[in-house]
C-alpha positions as semicolon CSV with decimal commas, in nm:
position;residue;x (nm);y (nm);z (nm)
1;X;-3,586;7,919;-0,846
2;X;-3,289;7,911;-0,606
3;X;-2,963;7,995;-0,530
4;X;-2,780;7,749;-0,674
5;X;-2,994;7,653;-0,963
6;X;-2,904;7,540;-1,265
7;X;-2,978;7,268;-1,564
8;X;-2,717;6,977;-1,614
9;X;-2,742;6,687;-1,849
10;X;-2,810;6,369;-1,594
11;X;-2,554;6,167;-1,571
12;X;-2,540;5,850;-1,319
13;X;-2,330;6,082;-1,072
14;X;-2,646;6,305;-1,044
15;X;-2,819;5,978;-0,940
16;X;-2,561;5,834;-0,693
17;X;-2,535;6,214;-0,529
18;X;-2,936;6,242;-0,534
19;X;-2,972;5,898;-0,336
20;X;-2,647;5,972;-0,106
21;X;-2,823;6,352;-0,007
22;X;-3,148;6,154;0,025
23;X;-2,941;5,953;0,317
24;X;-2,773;6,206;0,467
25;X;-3,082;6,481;0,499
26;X;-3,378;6,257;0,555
27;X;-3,326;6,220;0,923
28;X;-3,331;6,601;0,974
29;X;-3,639;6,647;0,751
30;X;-3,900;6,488;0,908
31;X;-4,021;6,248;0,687
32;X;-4,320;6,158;0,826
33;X;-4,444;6,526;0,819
34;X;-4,336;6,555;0,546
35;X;-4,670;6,715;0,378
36;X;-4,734;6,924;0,681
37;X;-4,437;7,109;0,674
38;X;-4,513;7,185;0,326
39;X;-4,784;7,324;0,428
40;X;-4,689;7,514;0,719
41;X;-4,358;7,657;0,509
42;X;-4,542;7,692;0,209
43;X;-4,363;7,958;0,055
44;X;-3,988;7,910;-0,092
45;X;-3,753;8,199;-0,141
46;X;-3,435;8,252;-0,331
47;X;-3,184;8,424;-0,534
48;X;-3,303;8,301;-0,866
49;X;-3,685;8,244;-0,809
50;X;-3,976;8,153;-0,606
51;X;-4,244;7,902;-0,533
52;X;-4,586;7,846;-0,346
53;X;-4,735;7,569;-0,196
54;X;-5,154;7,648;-0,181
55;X;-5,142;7,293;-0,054
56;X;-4,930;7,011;0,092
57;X;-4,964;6,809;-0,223
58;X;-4,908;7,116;-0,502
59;X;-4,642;7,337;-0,576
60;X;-4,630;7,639;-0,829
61;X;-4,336;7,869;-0,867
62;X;-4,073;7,991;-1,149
63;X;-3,683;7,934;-1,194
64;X;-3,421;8,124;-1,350
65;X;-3,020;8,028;-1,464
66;X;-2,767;8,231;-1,653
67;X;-2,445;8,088;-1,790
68;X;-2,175;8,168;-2,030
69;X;-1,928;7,921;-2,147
70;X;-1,719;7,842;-2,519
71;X;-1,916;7,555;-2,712
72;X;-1,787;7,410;-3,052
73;X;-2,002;7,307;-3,350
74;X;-1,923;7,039;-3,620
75;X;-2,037;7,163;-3,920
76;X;-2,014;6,843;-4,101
77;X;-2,220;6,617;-3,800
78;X;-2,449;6,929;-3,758
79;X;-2,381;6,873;-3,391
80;X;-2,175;6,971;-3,055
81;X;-1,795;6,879;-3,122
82;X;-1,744;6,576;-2,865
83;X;-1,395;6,661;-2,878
84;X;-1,163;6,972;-2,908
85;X;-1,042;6,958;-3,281
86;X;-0,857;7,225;-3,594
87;X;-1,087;7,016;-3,876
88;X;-1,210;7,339;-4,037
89;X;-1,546;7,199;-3,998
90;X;-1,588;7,312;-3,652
91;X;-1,669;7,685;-3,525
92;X;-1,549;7,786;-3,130
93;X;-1,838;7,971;-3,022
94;X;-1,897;8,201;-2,707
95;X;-2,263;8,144;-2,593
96;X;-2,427;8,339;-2,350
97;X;-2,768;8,198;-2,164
98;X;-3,094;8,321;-2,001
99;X;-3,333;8,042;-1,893
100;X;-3,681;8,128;-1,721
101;X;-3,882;7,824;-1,596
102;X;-4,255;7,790;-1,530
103;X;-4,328;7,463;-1,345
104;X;-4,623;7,326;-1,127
105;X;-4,475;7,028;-0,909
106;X;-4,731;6,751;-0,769
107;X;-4,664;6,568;-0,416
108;X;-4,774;6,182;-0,429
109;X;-4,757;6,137;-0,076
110;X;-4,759;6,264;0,269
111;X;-4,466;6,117;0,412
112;X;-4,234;6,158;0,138
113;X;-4,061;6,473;-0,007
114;X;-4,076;6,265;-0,397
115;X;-4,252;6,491;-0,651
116;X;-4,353;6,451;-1,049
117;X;-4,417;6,768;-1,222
118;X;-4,466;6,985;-1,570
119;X;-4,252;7,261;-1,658
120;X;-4,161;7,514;-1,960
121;X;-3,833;7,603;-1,993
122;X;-3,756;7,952;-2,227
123;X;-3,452;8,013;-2,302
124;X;-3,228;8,275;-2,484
125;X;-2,877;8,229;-2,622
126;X;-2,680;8,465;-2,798
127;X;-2,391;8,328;-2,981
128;X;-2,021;8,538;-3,108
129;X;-1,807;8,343;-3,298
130;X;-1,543;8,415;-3,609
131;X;-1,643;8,332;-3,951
132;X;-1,436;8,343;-4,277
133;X;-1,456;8,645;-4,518
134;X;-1,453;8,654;-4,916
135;X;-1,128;8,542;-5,025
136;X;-1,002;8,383;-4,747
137;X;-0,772;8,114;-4,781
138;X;-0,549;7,819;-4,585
139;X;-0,230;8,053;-4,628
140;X;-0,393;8,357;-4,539
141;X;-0,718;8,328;-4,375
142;X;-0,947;8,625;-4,248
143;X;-1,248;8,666;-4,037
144;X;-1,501;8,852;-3,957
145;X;-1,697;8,818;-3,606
146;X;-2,092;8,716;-3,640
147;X;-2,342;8,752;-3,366
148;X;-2,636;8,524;-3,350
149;X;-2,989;8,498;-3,135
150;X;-3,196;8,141;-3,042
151;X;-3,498;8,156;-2,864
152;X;-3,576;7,776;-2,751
153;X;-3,897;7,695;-2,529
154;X;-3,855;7,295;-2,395
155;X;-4,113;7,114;-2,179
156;X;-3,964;6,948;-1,920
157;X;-4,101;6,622;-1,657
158;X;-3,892;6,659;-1,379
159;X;-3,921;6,382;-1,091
160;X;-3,727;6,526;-0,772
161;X;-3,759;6,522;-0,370
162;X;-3,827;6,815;-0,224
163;X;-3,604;6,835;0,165
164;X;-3,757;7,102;0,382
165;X;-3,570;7,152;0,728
166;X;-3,786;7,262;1,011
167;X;-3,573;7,520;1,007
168;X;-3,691;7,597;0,722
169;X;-3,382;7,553;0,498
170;X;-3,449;7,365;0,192
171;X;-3,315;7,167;-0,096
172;X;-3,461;7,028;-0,425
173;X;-3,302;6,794;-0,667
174;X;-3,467;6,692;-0,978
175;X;-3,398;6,499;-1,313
176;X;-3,663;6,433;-1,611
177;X;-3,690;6,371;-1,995
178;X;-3,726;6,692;-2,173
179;X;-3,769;6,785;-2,559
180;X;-3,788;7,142;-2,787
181;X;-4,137;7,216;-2,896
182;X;-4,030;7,591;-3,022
183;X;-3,717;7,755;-3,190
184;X;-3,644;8,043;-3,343
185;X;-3,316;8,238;-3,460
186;X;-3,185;8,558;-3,589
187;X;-2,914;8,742;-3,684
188;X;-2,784;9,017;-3,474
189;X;-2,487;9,102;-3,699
190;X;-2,465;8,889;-3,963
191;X;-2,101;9,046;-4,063
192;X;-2,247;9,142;-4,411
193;X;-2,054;9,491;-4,382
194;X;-1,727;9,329;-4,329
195;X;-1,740;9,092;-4,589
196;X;-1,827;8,751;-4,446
197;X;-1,807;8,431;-4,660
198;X;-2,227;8,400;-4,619
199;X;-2,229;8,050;-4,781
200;X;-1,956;7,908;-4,471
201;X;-2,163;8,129;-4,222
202;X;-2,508;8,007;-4,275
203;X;-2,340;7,648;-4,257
204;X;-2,227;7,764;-3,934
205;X;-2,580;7,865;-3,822
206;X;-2,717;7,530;-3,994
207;X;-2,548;7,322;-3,751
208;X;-2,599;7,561;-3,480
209;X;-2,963;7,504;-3,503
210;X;-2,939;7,136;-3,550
211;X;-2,763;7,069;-3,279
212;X;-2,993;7,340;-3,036
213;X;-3,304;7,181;-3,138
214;X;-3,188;6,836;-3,059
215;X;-3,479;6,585;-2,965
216;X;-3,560;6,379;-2,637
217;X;-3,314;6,461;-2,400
218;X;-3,309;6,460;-2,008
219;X;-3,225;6,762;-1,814
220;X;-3,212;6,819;-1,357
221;X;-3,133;7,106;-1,166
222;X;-3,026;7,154;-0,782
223;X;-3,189;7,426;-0,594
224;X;-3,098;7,563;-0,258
225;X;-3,335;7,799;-0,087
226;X;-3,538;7,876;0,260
227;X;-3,868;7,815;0,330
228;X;-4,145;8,014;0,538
């Protein structure tokens, strides 16, 4: 929505920073006006998104994220790698994400900046990584590179606080349960012309999806922004 936003995993760090900002930017938020300066700086504004407040006690908008970073997958858990590792059962993978995000937040109270909310989150990932060809072996292994597409829509609960200076500078952290109702994948290049070893590849993309799909999990972001 922000500059500055993007999804973590929640750890207890996220908690013990939320509560310490809470401390530190209360006293310049006005907390007891907390609902009319929503409503007087209704609108949010930043690099990755947007949001609108139509009242004091609702907010619509959209958020957005990119990321790239190297992931591993254990072919034999179906799962992320928890640690770096040469077993042959695990594939180094470059994976490049897009995330849009939908969400309506709700504000309980006047005086407090807490909110509960709903939100989709779609996301894309595109995935390189080397496979094995035909013939490969331990003494004199080949490879071939194979380039792979996810599409993943989550729904997300976030609970947050929602800081608006009356300067109209603002900050939003946020942490909530959220679980994979969608998922789809495809091949971009499957490295069929180069001769890739398609029985080791789609166990590759097996545990790939496994481990994407996942189940209950809990998710936050940090936004930055500015307010009018």
């Amino acid at each position: 929505m922000m500059a500055g936003t993007h999804r973590i995993f929640v750890s207890g760090g996220m908690v013990a920073l939320s509560l310490l900002t809470a401390a530190v930017v209360l006293p310049g938020c006005a907390p007891s006006r907390a609902k009319m300066v929503r409503e007087q700086r209704n609108v949010t504004i930043g690099l990755l998104g947007a949001s609108y407040r139509p009242t004091g006690n609702v907010g619509v908008g959209v958020a957005g994220g990119a990321a790239k970073e190297d992931i591993e997958i254990d072919r034999e858990k179906k799962s992320y790698a928890t640690n770096k590792s040469e077993d042959a059962n695990v594939r180094e993978m470059k994976e490049s994400t897009t995330t849009v995000s939908p969400f309506v937040h709700f504000y309980p109270w006047e005086t407090s900046a807490f909110f509960w909310g709903a939100g989709v989150n779609f996301t894309k990932n595109r995935y390189l990584f080397d496979e094995e060809k035909d013939g490969s072996t331990a003494l004199a292994p080949t490879f071939t590179e194979v380039n792979y597409e996810s599409s993943t829509t989550d729904l997300h609960v976030p609970l947050g606080w929602h800081w608006i200076w009356e300067n109209g500078m603002t900050l939003m952290l946020d942490f909530g349960p959220s679980t994979t109702v969608a998922y789809s994948g495809r091949y971009i290049d499957d490295g069929g012309q180069d001769g890739v070893n398609a029985v080791e590849r789609d166990r590759s993309i097996e545990a790939l999806d496994r481990a994407k799909k996942g189940g209950l999990r809990f998710a936050g972001s940090s936004i930055v922004g500015y307010s009018f």
